[in-house]
C-alpha positions in Angstrom: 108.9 98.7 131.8 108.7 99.6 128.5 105.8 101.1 126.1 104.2 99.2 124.2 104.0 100.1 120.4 100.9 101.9 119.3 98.5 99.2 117.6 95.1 99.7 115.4 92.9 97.0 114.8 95.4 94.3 116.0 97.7 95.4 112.9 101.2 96.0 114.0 102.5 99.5 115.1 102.3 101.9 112.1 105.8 103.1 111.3 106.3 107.0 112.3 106.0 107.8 108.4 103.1 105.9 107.6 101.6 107.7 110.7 102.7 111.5 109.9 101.3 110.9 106.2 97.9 109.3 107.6 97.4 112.3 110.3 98.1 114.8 107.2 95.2 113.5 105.5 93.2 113.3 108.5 94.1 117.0 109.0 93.3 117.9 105.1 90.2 116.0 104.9 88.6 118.0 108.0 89.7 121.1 105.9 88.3 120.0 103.1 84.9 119.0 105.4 84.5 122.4 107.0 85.3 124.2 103.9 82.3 122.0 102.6 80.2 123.5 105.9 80.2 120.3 107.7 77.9 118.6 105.7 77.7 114.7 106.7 77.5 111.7 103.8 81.2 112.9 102.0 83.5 111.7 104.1 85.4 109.3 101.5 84.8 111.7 98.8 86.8 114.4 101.0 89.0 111.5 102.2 89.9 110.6 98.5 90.1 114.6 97.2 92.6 115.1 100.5 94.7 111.9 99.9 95.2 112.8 96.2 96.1 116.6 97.5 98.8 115.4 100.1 100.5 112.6 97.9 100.4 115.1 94.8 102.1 117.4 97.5 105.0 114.8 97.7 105.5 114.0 94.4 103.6 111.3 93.9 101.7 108.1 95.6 103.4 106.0 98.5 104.7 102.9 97.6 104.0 99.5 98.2 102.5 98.3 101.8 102.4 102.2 102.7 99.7 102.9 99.9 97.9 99.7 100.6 97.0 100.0 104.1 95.4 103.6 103.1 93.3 102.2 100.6 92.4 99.1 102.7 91.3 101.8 105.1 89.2 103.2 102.8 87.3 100.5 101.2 86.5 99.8 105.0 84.7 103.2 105.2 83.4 102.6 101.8 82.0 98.5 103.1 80.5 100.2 106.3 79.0 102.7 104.5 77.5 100.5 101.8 76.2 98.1 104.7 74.0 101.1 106.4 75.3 101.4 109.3 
């Protein structure tokens, strides 16, 4: 049998780039968040200041699709959050 691709929101499987760059992030922005003292309400902000820290890191932004599904993911966050929920 084999293993089925990993799959978010019925998107296709993330490519193991895309994933290492997303979980970089992740890990920055929780930095970012405890250096901040674990305040809740920031989470794009430190999402956004972590982002711009890890792709300045590379030398620059990820291209095409790559940079647009992270900033699809965050104008989700941003939506939700605007909704009040």
């Amino acid at each position: 049998m084999q293993s089925k691709p990993y799959k978010n929101n019925n998107r296709s499987a993330k490519s193991s780039p895309e994933l290492a760059l997303r979980e970089r992030i992740e890990k920055r922005a929780h930095e970012i968040w405890l250096a901040a003292g674990c305040c809740h309400g920031d989470d794009v902000r430190h999402w956004l200041q972590a982002e711009s820290e890890v792709l300045k890191g590379r030398g620059g932004r990820p291209e095409g699709e790559q940079r647009s599904a992270i900033a699809q993911e965050v104008q989700a966050i941003v939506a939700v959050r605007s909704s009040g929920r």
